[in-house]
N, C-alpha and C positions, 0 to 999 in steps of 0.2 A: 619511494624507491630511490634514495637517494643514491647517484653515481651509477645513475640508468642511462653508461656510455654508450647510449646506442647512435651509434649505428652508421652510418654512412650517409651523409648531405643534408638539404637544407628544405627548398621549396619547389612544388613541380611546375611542370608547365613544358610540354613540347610544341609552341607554336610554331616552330623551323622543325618538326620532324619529318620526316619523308620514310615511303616505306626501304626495305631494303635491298635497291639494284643487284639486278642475274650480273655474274662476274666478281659480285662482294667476297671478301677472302675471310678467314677464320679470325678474330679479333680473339685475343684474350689480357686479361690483365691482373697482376700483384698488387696490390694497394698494405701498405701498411703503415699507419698513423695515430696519433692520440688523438684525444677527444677533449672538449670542456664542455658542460652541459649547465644548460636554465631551466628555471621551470617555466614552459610556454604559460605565455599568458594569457590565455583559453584556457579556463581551467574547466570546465564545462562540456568545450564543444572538441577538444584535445586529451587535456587532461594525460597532458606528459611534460615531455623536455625540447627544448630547444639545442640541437648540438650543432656544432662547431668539432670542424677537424682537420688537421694536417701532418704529413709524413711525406713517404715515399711510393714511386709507382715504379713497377715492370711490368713486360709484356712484349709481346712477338711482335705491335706495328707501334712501339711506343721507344725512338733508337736514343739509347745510350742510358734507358730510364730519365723516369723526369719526378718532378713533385704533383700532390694528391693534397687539391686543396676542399672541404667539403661542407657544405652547411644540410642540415635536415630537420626535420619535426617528428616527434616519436612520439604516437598516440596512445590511450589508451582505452580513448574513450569514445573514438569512432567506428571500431568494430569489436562486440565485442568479445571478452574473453584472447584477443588478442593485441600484442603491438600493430601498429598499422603505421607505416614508414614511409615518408614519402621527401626525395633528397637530390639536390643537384650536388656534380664534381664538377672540376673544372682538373685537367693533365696539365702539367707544363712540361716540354724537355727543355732539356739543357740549351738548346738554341733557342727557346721564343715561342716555341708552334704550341700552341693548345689546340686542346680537345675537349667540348661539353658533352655530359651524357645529364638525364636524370633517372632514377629508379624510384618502382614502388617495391618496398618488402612488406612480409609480415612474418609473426613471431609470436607462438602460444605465450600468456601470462604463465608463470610458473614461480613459484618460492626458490628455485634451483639460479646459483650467481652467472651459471652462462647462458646465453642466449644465441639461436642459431638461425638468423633471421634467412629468410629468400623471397625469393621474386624477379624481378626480368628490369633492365635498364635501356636505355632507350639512346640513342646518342643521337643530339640534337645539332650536332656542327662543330664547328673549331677555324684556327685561323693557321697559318701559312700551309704545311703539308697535309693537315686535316681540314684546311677551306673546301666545304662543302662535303662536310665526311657525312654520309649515315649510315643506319643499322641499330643492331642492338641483340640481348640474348638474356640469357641467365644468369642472378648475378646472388651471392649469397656472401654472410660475414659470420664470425662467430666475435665474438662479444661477452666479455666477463666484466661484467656490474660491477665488480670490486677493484678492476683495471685499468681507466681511462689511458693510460698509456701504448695499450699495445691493441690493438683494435686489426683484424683485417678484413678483407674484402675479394672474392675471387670473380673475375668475369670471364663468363665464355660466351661467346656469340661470332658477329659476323661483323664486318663493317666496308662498307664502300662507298661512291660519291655519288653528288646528285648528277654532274653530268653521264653517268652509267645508265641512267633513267629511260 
């Protein structure tokens, strides 16, 4: 499946997650970026690609827009008959402030060039005005195999802090 830009980040792991504090506000976000992809090298216990990706991010608690940096593993051969996605982002805005989330998707195999992966993202912190952010929601992309350039990603969820807790 060569030019299987899937998909949205890198490696998981929420050990800073927290659940999501009463008073958390609506999060939502735009992501749109390209992709370069490897063939993981698990080919066994993966048996996909390694992606790499970078563009642009919007969104309602994200000011002025920022960049959508992402690494992930895109399986094939951990569940099967599906993709099975699992990816960290890192937000940047324009001043400095990041924000981490990670997500798991997944995504029927199919012989069709797009793919419409989902699943739920987790936001695991960030640094100046996301220090101490959590939460997390729904998070889906579409993805054309034939594309690596235009790749996007839509998130709705919630997000707020750990002192809310």
């Amino acid at each position: 499946m060569a030019g299987a830009a899937l998909l949205v980040g890198g490696t998981t792991g929420v050990s800073n997650a927290a659940t999501t504090p009463p008073g958390a506000t609506a999060f939502t976000g735009l992501g749109n970026y390209g992709v370069v992809t490897s063939t993981h090298p698990d080919a066994t216990g993966c048996n996909g690609y390694k992606v790499v990706g970078s563009g642009t991010v919007t969104g309602n608690r994200i000011t002025g827009g920022g960049t959508w940096s992402q690494k992930e593993d895109a399986c094939t051969a951990t569940v099967p008959g599906k993709w099975d996605i699992n990816g960290s982002v890192t937000v940047t805005e324009a001043d400095g402030d990041q924000l981490f989330f990670t997500y798991h998707l997944s995504a029927p195999l199919t012989a069709d060039n797009m793919v419409y992966p989902t699943g739920t993202f987790t936001i695991t912190g960030g640094t100046g005005s996301f220090d101490e952010a959590v939460g997390g929601g729904k998070m889906n992309a579409t993805v054309n195999l034939l594309d690596k350039a235009h790749v996007s990603a839509n998130l709705d969820g919630s997000m707020g802090f750990r002192w809310q807790i």
